[in-house]
N, C-alpha and C positions, 0 to 999 in steps of 0.2 A: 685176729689176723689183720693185716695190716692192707689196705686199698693200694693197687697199684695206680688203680686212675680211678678217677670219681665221676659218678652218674651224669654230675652235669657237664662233665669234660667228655665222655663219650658218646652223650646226646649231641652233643656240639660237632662233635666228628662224625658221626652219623648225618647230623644234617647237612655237612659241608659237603659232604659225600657224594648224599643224595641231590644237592643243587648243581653240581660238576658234573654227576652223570646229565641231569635233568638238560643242560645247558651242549652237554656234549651232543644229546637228541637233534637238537634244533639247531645246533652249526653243523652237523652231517647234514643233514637236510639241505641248508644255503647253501655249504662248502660243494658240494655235488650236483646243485641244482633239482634237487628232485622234489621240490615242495608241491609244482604241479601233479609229477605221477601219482604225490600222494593224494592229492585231491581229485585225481582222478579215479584213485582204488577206490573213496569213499564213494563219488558218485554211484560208484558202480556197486557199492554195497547200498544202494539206495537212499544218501544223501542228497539231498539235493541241492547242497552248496557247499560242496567237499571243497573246493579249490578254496573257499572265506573259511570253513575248518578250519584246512589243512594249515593256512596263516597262522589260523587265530594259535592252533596247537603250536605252530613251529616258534612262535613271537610269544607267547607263555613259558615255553622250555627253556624257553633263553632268558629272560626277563625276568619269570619267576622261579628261575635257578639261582639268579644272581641273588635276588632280595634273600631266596633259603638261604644262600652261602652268607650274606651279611646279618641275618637274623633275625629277620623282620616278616613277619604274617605267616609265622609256621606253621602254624595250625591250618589254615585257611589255603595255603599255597599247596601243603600234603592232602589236603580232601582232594581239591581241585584237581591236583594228579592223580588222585585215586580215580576219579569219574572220566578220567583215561587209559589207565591204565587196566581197569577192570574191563571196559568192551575189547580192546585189545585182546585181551587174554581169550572171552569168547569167541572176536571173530580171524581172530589170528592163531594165534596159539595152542590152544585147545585140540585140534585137530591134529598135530602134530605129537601129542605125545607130552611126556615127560620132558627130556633134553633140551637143552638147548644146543648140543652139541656131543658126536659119540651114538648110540646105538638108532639115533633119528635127529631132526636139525629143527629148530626155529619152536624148540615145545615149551612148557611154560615154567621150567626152574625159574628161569632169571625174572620174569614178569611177576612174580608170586612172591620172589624176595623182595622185590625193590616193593611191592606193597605191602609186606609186612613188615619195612622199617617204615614205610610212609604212615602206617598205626602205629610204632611206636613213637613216629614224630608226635602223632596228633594227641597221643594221652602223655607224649611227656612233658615237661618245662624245659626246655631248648632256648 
């Protein structure tokens, strides 16, 4: 049978994917001004330097969205988000259920895909 698309053309879409979402993170963030409150929620989950975080995250999301979409340090850029995206899940999401939308709001479907392509980034050749 015959491939429609080939493994390394939909790695490739997959990581474009993943660096657009990753980038879309961190210009809502600017676009709205809310980089403070978010460094604010950290504090208050007991960081003690949520606001240099909440930077560091929102200036990673963008920056290292971009470099995933060009193709450069896949591997490296998909961990990096994974060690965001997994606390997330605990201190966010989790509590919330399943959904992300429909029978409860803000639960962890979508956090738990976007990290299991971030695993397929990392074992594949992208």
């Amino acid at each position: 049978m015959h491939k429609i698309i080939s493994q390394r053309h939909a790695l490739t879409a997959l990581r474009v994917m993943i660096g657009i979402i990753m980038m879309a993170h961190g210009f809502q963030r600017l676009y709205f001004g809310t980089v403070g409150e978010f460094g604010g929620w950290l504090n208050s989950q007991g960081f003690i330097i949520g606001t240099a975080l909440a930077w560091s995250i929102t200036l990673f999301e963008l920056i290292g969205g971009a470099v995933l979409v060009a193709g450069f340090f896949v591997r490296w850029i998909s961990l990096a988000w994974m060690l965001v995206i997994i606390p997330g899940i605990f201190m966010v999401h989790l509590q919330h259920g399943w959904y992300v939308v429909g029978p409860s709001t803000g639960g962890v479907e979508y956090s738990l895909l976007i990290l299991t392509c971030l695993v397929v980034l990392v074992a594949g050749d992208s």
